[in-house]
N, C-alpha and C positions, 0 to 999 in steps of 0.2 A: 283645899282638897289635895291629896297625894296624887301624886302623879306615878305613872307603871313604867320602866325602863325594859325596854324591844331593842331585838335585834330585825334588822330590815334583812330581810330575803329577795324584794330587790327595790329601783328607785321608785321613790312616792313622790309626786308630786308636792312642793313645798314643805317638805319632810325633809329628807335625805337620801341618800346614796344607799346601794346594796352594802351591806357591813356593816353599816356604822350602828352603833347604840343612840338610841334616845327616848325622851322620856314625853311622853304624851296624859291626856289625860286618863282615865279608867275606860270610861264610855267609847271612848275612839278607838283605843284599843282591842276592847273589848265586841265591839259592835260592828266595826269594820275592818281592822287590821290582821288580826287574828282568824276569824271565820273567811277570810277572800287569799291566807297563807299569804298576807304580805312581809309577816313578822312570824318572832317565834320571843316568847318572854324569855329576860337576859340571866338566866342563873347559870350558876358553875356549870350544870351537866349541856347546857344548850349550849353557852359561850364555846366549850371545849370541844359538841361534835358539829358547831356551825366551823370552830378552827380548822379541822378533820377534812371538814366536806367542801370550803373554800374553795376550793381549785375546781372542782367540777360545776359547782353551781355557778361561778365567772364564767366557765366554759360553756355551760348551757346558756347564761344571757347570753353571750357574746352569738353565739349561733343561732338563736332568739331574735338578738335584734336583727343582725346580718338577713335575715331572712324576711321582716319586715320592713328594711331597707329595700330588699331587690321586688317587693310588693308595691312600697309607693313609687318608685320608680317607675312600675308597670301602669299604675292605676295615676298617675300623677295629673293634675286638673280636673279629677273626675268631678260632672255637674250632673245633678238629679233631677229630678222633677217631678213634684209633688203638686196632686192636683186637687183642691180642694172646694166647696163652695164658701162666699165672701157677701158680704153685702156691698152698699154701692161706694160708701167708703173706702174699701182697701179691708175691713178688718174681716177675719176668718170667723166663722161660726165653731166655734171650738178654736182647738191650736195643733199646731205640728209638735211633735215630741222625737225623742233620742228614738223610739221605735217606730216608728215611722220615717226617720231617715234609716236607721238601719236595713229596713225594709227595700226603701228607694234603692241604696247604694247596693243589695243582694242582687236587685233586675239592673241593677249597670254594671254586674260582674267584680264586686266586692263587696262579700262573704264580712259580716262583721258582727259583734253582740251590742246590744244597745250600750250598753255599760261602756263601750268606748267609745262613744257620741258623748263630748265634752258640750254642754249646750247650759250655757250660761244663764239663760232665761229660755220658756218657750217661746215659738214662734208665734206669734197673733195677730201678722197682718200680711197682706200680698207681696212680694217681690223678690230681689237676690240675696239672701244673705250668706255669708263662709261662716262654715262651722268646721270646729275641731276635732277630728277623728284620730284615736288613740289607738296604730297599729302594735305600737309596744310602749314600756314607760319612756322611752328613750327616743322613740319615733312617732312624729305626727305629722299629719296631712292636712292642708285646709280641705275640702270638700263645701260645692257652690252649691244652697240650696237653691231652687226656682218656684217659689210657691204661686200658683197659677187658679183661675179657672177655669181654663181651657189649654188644651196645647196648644193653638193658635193666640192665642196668649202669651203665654211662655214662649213660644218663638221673638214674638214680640219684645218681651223684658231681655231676651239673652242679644238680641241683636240694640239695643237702648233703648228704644223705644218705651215712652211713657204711655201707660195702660189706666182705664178707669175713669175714676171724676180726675184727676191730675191729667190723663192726654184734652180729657176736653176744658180746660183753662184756658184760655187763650194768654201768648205768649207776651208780656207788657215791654213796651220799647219803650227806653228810658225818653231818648231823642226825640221821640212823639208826644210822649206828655209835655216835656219843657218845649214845644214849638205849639200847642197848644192852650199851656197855661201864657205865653205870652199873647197868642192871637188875641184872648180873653182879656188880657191887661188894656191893648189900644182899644 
């Protein structure tokens, strides 16, 4: 299959840098690069006013990112919590998704689109996990979820504490069973 040659308007993840040329397949191009203005296709009249406009669009990242730099700074360790119902397992009836932390992170005082919730898999079971929030292509933030059932819960997991069928396990001392399995021997 032919592949499409883009110019990047700015950096993509696992792609490349803002400027550079490259060549992707149709679909990708087509389906996300293009429609979200991450690219611009590479022919004479583009390559010459992307040359033109250079300097301003570096000037815009650059003021871009600088700006979501002094954001995660402000917002830096931010931890949420998201409260859901679970069964006795741990696992979620349903799952947490990119909008649902977006959600969370808006009532902790950052403003975000789901689309920059980097979330690898959903979430589908109780506890802490860091997730990747995309303030620019060039700045990211962990972001600590707390999937809970309760806020007294979630106090519980941020402080360590083990919640569920796992707190009620009882803790096995190595030292006890082998003082044990010898009683057993005599």
């Amino acid at each position: 299959m032919a592949s499409v040659e883009l110019i990047l308007l700015q950096r993509v993840e696992k792609l490349g840098q803002m400027g550079e040329l490259v060549k992707v397949k149709p679909g990708y191009a087509r389906n996300f690069l293009l429609p979200q203005k991450k690219a611009i296709r590479a022919n004479k009249d583009n390559v010459a006013r992307f040359e033109q406009q250079r300097a301003q669009l570096e000037a815009l990242n650059l003021k871009r990112r600088e700006e979501a730099e002094r954001v995660a700074e402000r917002v830096g360790g931010l931890a949420v919590v998201i409260i859901r119902q679970a069964g006795e397992s741990g696992s979620l009836y349903g799952s947490v998704s990119a909008r649902d932390i977006s959600d969370a992170c808006g009532a902790g005082g950052l403003t975000i689109d789901r689309a920059q919730v980097v979330l690898d898999h959903p979430i589908k079971t109780l506890g802490l996990r860091s997730v990747r929030v995309m303030l620019h292509p060039e700045v990211v933030i962990p972001v600590t979820v707390n999937v809970a059932r309760s806020k007294e819960e979630a106090e519980k997991q941020m402080r360590g504490e083990r919640v569920g069928l796992a707190a009620e396990e009882p803790v096995v001392n190595e030292d006890l069973l082998e003082m044990g399995a010898a009683i057993n021997d005599n």
